[in-house]
GUMARBA-16456 format. One record per atom (N, C-alpha, C, CB): residue in three letters; x, y, z. Coordinates in pm, whole numbers, plus 32768, in hexadecimal, padded with zeros to 4 digits. Glycine has a CB too. Layout:
N
AlaXYZ ...
END
This chain:
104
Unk711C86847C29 Unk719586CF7C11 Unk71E786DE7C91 Unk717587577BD6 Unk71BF86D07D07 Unk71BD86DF7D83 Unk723A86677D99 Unk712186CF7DC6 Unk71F985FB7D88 Unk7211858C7D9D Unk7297857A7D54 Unk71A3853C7D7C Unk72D485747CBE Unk732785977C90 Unk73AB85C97CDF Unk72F085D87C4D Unk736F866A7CEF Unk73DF86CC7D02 Unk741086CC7DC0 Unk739787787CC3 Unk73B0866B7DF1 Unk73E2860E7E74 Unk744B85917E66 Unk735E85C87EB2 Unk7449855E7E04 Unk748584C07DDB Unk751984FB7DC1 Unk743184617D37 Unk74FF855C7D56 Unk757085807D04 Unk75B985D17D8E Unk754585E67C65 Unk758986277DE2 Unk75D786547E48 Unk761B860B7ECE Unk759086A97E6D Unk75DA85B57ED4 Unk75FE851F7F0D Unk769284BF7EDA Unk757784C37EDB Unk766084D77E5D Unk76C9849A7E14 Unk773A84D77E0A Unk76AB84807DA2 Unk775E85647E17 Unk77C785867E1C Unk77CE859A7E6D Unk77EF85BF7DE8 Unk779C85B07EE7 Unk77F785BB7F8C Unk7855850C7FC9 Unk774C85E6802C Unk77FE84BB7F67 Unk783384457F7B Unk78E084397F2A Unk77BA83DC7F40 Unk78C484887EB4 Unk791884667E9E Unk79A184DC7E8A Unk78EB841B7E48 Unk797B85157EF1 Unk79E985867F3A Unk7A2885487F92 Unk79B086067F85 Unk79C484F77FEB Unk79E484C48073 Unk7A3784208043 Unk793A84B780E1 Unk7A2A83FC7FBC Unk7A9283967FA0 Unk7AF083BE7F6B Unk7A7483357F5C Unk7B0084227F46 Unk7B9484727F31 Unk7BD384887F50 Unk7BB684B67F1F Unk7BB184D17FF6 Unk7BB885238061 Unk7C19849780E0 Unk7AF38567808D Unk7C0D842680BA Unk7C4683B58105 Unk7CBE83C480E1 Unk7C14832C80EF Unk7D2D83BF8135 Unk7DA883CD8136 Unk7DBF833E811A Unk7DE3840E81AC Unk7E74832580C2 Unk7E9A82AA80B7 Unk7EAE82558161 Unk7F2582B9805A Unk7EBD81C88129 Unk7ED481C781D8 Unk7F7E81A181F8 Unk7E5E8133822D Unk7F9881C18192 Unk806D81A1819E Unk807882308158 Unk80DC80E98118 Unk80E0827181D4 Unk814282E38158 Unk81A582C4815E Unk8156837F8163 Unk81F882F88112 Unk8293830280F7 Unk82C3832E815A Unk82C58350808C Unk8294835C8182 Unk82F283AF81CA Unk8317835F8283 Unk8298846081CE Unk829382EA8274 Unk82A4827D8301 Unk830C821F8302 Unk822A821C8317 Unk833E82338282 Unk839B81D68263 Unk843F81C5822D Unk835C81AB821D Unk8441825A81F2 Unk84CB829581D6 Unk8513827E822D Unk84D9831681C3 Unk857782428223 Unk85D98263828F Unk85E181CF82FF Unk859A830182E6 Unk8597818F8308 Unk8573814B8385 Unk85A980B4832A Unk84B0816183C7 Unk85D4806183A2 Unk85D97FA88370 Unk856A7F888347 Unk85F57F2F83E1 Unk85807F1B8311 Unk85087EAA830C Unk84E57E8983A9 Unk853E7E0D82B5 Unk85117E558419 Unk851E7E428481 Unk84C27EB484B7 Unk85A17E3684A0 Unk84C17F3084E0 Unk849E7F9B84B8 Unk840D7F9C84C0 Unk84D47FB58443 Unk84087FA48420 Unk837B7F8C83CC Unk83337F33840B Unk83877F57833A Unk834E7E8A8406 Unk83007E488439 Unk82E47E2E84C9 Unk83137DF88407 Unk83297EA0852B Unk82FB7E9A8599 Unk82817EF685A9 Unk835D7EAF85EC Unk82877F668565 Unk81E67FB88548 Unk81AE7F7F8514 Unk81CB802D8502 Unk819E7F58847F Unk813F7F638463 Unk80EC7EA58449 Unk81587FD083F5 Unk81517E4F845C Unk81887DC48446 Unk81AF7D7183EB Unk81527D8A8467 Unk81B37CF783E4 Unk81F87C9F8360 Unk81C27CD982F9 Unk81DA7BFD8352 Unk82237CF08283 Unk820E7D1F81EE Unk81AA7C9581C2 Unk82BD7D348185 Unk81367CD08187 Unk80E57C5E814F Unk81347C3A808B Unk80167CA68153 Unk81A77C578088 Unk81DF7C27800E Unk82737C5E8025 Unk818F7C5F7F81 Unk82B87C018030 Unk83537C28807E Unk83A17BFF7FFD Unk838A7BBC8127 Unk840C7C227FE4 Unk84567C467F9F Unk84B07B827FB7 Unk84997CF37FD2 Unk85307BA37FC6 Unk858B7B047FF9 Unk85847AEF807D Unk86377AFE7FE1 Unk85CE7A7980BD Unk85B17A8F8157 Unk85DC7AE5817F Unk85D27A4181AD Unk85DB7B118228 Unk863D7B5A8264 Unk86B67B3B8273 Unk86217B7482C4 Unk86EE7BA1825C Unk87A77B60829A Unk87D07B328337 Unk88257BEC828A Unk88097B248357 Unk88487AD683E4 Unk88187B388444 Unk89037ABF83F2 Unk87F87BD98426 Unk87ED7C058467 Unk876C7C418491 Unk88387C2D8459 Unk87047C158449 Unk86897C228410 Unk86527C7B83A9 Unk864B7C308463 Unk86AC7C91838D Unk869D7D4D831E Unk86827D018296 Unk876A7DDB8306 Unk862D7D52823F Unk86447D5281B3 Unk86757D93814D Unk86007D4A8192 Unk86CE7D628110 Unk87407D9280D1 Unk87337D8D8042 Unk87B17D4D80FA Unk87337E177FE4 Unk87527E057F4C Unk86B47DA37F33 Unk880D7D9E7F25 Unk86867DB37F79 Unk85F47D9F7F4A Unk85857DFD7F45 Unk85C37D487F8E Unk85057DD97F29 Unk846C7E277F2C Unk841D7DEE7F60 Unk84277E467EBB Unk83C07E077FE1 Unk836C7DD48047 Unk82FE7E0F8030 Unk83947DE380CB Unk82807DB48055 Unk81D97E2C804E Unk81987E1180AD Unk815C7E1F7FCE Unk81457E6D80B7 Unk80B27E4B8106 Unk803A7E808078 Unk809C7ECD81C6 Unk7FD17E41809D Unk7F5A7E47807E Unk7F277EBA8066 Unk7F207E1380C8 Unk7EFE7F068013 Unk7EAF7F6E8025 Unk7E327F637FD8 Unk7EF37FDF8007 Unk7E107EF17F76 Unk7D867EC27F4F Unk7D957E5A7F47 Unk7D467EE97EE4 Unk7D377E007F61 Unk7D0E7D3A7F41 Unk7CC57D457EBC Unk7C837CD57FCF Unk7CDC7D047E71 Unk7CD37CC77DD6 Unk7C407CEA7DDC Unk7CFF7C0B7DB1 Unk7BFB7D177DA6 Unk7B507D607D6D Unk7B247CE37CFC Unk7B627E307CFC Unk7ACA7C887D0D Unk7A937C447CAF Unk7A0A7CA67C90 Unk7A7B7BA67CE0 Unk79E87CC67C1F Unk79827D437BF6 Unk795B7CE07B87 Unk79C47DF97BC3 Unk78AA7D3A7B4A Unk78BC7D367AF3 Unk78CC7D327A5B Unk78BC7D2E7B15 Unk794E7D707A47 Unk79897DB179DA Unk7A007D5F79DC Unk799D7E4D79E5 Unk7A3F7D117A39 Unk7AAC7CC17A5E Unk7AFB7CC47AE5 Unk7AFF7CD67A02 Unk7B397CB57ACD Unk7B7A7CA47B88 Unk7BF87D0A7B7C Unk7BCA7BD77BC5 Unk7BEB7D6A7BE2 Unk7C327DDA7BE2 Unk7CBF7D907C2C Unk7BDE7E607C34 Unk7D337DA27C06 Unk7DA57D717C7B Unk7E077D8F7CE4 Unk7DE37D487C56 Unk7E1C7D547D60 Unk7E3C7DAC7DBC Unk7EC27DDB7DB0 Unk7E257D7A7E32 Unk7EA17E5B7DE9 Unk7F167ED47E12 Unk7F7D7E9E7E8B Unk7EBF7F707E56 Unk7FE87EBA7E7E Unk80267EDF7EF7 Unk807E7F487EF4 Unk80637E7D7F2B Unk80C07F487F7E Unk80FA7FCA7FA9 Unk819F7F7D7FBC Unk80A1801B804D Unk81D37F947F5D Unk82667F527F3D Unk82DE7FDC7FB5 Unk828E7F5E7E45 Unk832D7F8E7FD8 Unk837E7FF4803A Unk84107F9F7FFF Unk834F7FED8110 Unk84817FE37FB9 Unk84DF7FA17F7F Unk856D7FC67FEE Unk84E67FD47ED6 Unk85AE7F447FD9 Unk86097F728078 Unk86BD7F618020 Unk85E47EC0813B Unk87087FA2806D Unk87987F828021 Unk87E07F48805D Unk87E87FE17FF9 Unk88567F4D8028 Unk88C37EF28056 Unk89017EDC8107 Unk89377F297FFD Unk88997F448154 Unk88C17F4C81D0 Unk88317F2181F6 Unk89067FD88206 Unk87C47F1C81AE Unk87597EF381F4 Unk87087F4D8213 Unk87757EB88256 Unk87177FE581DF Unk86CE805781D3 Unk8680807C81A8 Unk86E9809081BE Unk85FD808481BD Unk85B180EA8155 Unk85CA815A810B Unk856081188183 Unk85B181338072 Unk85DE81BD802A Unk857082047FE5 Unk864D81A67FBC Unk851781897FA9 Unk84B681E57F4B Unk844E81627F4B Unk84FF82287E94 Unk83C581A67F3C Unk835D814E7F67 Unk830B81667EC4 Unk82FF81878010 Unk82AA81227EAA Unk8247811B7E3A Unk81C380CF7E3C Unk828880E97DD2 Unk818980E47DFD Unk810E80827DE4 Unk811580077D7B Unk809B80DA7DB3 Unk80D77FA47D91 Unk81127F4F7D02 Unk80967EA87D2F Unk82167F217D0F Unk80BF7E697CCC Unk80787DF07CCE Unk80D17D777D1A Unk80537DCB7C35 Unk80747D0C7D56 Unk80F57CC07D68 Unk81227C637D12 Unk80F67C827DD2 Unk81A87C647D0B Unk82067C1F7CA0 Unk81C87BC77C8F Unk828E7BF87CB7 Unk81D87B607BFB Unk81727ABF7BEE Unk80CF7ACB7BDF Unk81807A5A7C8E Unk80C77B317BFE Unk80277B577C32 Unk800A7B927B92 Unk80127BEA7CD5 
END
């Protein structure tokens, strides 16, 4: 019984402490700032929107980084996340999301 009510207490500190992990992109790193910007912190969007314009900015598009790689399990293959950052007509960050990548 010992043994049990060790596992089971185990098991939930584990899974406090995977809760307890902060995202690793906020909104709030990104409001406001270029693409130019962005990819000097944090670097190239691993799923970029059109090219850059003349000036390197991305414009009236949606850019990502990674925040999970594709999970083959199995039950099936889980698919990856990213961290979409959508920019406007000046090349701004306005509003960020989570999402799949397009085609994908």
């Amino acid at each position: 019984m010992k043994t049990i009510t060790a596992i089971a207490v185990v098991l939930c500190v584990l899974l406090l402490l995977s809760a307890c992990v902060g995202a690793k992109y906020n909104e709030s790193d990104f409001i406001g700032k270029t693409s130019a910007q962005i990819e000097a912190e944090f670097g190239e969007f691993d799923c970029g929107g059109n090219h850059a314009h003349v000036d390197g900015l991305y414009r009236n598009t949606s850019c990502g980084y990674t925040i999970r790689e594709p999970r083959v399990g199995f039950l099936g293959t889980e698919p990856e996340i990213l961290f979409f950052i959508t920019f406007d007509e000046e090349g701004i960050a306005y509003k960020c999301y989570e999402g799949y990548r397009p085609g994908g």
